[in-house]
C-alpha positions as CSV (number, residue, x, y, z in Angstrom):
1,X,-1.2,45.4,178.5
2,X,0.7,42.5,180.8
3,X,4.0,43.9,182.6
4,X,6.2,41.6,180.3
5,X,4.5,43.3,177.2
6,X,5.0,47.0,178.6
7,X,9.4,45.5,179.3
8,X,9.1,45.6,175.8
9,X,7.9,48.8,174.6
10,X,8.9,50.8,177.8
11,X,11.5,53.8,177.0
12,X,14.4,53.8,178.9
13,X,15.7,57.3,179.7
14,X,19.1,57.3,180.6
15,X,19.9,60.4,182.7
16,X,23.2,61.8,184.1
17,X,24.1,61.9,187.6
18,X,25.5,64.5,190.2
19,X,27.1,62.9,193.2
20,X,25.6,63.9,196.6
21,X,26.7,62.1,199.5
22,X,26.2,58.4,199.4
23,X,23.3,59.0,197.0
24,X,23.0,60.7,193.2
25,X,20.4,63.1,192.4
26,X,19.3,62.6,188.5
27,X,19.4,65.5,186.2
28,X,16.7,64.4,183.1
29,X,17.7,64.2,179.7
30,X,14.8,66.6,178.4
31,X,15.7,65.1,174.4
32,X,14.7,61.6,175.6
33,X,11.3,62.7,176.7
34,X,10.7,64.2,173.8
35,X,7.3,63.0,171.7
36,X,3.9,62.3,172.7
37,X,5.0,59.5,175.6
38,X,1.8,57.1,174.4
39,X,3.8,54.5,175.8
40,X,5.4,53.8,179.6
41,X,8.5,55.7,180.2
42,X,11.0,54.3,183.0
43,X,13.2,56.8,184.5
44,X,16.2,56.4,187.2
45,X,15.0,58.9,190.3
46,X,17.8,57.6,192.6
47,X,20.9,55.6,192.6
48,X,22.0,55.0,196.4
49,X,24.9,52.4,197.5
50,X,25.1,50.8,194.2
51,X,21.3,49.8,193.4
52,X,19.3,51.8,191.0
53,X,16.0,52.9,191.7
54,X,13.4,53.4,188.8
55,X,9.6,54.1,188.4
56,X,7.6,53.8,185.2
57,X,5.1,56.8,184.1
58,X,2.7,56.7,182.3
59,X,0.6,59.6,180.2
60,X,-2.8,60.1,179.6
61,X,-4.2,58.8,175.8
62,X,-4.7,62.9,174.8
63,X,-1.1,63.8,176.3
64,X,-0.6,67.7,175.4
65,X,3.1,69.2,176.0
66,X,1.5,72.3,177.1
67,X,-0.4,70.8,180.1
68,X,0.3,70.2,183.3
69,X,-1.3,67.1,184.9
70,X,-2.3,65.9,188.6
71,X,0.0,62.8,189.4
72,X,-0.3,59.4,190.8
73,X,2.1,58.2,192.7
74,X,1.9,54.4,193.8
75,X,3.9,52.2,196.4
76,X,3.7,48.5,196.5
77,X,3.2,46.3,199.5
78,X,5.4,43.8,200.9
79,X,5.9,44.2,204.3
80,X,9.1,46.4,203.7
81,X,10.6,43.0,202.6
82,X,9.4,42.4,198.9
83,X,7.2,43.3,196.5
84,X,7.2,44.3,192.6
85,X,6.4,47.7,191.1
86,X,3.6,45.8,188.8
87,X,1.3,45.3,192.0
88,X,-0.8,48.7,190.8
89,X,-0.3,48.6,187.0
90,X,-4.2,48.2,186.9
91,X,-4.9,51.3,188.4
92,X,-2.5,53.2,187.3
93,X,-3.6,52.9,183.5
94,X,-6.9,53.1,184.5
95,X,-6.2,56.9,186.0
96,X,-3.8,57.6,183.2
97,X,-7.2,57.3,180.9
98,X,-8.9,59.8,183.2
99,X,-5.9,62.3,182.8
100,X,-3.6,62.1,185.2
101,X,0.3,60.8,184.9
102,X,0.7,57.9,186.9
103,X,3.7,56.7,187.8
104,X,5.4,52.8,189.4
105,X,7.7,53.1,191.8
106,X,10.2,50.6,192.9
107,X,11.9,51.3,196.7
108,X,14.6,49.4,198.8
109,X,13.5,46.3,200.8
110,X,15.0,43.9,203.1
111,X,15.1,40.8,200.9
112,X,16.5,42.7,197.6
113,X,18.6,45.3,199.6
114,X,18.9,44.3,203.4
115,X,17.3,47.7,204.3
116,X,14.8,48.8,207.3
117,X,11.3,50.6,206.7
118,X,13.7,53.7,207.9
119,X,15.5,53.3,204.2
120,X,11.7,52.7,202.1
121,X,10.5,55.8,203.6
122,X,13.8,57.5,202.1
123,X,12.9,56.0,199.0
124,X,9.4,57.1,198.5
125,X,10.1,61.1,199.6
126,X,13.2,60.9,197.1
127,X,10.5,59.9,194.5
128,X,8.3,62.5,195.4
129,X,10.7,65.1,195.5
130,X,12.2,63.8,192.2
131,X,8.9,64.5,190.7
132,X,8.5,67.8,191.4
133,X,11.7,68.8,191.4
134,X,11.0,68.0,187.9
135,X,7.8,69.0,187.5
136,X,8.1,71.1,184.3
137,X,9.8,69.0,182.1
138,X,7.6,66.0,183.2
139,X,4.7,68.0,182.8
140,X,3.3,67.1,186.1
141,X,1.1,69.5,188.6
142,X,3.1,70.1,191.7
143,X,0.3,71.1,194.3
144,X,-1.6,67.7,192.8
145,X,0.8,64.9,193.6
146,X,-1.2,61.9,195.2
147,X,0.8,59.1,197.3
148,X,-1.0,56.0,197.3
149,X,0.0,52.2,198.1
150,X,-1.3,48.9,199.8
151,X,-0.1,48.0,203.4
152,X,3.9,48.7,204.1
153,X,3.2,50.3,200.6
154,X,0.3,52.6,202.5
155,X,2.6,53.5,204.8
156,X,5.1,54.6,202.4
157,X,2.1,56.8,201.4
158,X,0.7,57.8,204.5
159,X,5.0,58.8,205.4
160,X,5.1,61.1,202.4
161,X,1.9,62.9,203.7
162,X,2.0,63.2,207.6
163,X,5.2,62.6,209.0
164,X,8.3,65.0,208.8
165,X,11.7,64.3,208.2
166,X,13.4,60.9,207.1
167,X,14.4,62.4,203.9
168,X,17.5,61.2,202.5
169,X,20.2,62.6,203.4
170,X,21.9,65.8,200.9
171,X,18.6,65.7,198.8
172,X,17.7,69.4,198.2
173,X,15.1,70.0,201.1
174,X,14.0,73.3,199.8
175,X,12.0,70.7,197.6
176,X,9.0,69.7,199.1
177,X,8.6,65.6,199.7
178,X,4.6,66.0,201.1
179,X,1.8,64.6,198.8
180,X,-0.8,67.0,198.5
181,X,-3.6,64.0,199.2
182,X,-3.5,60.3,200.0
183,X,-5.2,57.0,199.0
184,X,-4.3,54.1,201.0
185,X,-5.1,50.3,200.8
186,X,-5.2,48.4,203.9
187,X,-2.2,50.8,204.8
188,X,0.4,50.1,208.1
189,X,-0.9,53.2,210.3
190,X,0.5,52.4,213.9
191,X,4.1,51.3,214.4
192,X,3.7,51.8,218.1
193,X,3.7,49.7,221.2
194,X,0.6,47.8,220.1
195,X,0.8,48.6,216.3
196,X,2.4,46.5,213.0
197,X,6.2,45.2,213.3
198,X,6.9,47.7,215.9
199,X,10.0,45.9,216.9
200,X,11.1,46.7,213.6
201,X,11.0,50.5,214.2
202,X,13.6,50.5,217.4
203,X,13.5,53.5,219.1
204,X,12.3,56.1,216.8
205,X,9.2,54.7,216.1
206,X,7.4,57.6,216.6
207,X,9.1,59.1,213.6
208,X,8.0,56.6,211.3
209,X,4.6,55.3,212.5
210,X,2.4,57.7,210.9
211,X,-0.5,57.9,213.7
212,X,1.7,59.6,215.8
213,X,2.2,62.7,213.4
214,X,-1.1,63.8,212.3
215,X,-1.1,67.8,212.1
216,X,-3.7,70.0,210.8
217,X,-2.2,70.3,207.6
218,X,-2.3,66.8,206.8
219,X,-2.8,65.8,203.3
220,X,-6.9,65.2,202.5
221,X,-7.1,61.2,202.9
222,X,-8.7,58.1,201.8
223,X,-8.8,54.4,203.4
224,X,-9.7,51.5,201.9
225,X,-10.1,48.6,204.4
226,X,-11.2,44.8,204.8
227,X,-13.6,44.1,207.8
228,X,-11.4,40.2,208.1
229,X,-8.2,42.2,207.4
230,X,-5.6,39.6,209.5
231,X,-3.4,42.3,209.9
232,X,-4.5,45.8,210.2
233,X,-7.4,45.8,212.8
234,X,-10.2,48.2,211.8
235,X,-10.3,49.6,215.4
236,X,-6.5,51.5,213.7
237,X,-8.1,52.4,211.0
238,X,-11.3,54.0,212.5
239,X,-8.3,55.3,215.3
240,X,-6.3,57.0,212.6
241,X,-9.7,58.6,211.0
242,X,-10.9,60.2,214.3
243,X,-7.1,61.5,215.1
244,X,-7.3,62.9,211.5
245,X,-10.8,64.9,212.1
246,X,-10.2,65.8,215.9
247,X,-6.8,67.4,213.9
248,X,-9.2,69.1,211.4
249,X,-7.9,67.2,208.7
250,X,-10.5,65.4,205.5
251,X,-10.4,61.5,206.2
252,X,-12.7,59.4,205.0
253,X,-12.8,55.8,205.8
254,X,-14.2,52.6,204.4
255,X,-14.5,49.1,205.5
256,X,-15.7,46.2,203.0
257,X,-17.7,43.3,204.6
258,X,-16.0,39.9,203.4
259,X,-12.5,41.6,202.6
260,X,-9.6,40.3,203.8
261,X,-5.4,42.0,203.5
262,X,-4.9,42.5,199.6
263,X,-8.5,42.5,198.9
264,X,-8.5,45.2,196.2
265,X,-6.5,43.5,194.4
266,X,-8.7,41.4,192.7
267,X,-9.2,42.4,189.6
268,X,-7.8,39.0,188.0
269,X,-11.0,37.7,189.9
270,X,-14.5,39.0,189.7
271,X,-13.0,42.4,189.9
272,X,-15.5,43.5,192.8
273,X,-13.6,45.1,195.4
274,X,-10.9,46.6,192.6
275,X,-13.8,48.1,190.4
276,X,-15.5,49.5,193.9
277,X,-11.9,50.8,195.7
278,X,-11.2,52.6,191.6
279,X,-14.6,54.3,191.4
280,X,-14.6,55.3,194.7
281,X,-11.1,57.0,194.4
282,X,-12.1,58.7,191.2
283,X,-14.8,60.7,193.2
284,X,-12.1,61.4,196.1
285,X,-9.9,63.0,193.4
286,X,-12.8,64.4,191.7
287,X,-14.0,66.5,194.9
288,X,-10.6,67.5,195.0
289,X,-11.0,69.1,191.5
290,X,-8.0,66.5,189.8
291,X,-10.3,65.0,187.8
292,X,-13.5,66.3,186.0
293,X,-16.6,64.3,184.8
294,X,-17.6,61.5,186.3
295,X,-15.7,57.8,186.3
296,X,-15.7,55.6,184.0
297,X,-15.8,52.6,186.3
């Protein structure tokens, strides 16, 4: 189904706000989601300085009320500047027809916004904890939320999973932000000194750049990466992998020969590296016991 299709068909929810600060938490009209949600739903999870924020779920085919389901969360890329929420409708209704909800989400960027990565980061823990915050009425899994996106989008991920703080401010904090396991495309890794856009960062870099926060208890992880990436060197990636296992925590790494930034994104094209990045995902989620049986890819 094309994005301009899904406009079409996509229920709006309309929910009521509660002021917090310079930003609105969103209370869900629990009516609106009423039926079997076989189509997309789009739901407000924040309203901050006058711009809207939305993401677009979507349910597995055998959707059951009673049933709580692992999530997918995805983050487009963009360079923190641009982007558009359709970047991983592919894979999103793929994983929606292997049972998981998996949800679009749209964040603040320069160009639309004139924001900093600072503000993006923000965006995508407010999505997470908007999600499990309203995890019942959603029906989603709260221990089995997975962050996922493609380059600044990665980072967004890689933010919710390993590096503290940068939550908006008067969100509920009791109300965990951290993805419970990442899969990143291509993903920003290193803001530092020698990393992506670090001039960007200012001085708190190191609160941002999520190489420089890897714990033991980071989230179980999964890198996708071109070999002629222009942008992200693979001496990061394979950097960010041994940090994670010297740290104790699951990262597994792996670089495509030929692939350059973006390159599992073509599906429009002979589909190689998107059907390979999917399948390979499915059995990451599948050791992780959110999915059963084997792909379908």
């Amino acid at each position: 189904m094309s994005y301009d299709s899904m406009k079409n068909i996509i229920l709006v929810v309309w929910l009521s706000v509660v002021a917090i600060g310079g930003a609105t938490s969103q209370a869900l009209d629990v009516e609106a989601l009423a039926g079997d949600r076989q189509e997309p739903i789009r739901l407000t999870y924040k309203i901050i300085d006058g711009d809207t924020l939305d993401m677009i779920l979507r349910y597995p085919p055998d959707y059951k009320k009673s049933k709580k389901y692992p999530t997918f969360v995805f983050f487009f890329g963009g360079g923190w500047n641009g982007g558009t929420i359709k970047q991983f409708e592919p894979q999103a209704a793929y994983f929606a027809s292997r049972g998981m909800v998996t949800v679009l989400v749209d964040y603040r960027v320069k160009n639309r916004h004139q924001t900093t990565p600072y503000e993006a980061v923000a965006d995508a823990k407010s999505s997470i904890r908007f999600l499990r915050s309203n995890a019942k009425q959603l029906n989603i899994h709260p221990k089995k939320i997975v962050a996922s996106g493609g380059s600044a989008g990665g980072h967004l991920a890689a933010a919710c999973g390993v590096c503290p703080g940068l939550d908006q401010a008067g969100e509920d904090l009791s109300v965990s932000s951290k993805a419970n396991a990442l899969v990143l495309f291509n993903p920003v890794f290193d803001n530092g000194p020698e990393g992506f856009q670090h001039e960007r960062m200012g001085e708190r870099w190191q609160e941002i750049s999520p190489a420089h926060n890897i714990t033991a208890d980071a989230p179980p992880t999964i890198v996708f990466l071109g070999r002629e990436d222009h942008l992200i060197p693979v001496s990061i990636a394979e950097n960010y992998q041994a940090k994670m296992e010297a740290a104790g925590a699951r990262c597994e790494l792996f670089l495509y020969e030929g692939a350059g930034h973006g390159f599992f994104n073509n599906y429009k094209y002979d589909g190689k590296f998107y059907t390979l990045t999917v399948r390979e995902t499915d059995l990451f989620l599948i050791s992780l016991k959110y999915l059963k049986g084997e792909p379908t890819i």
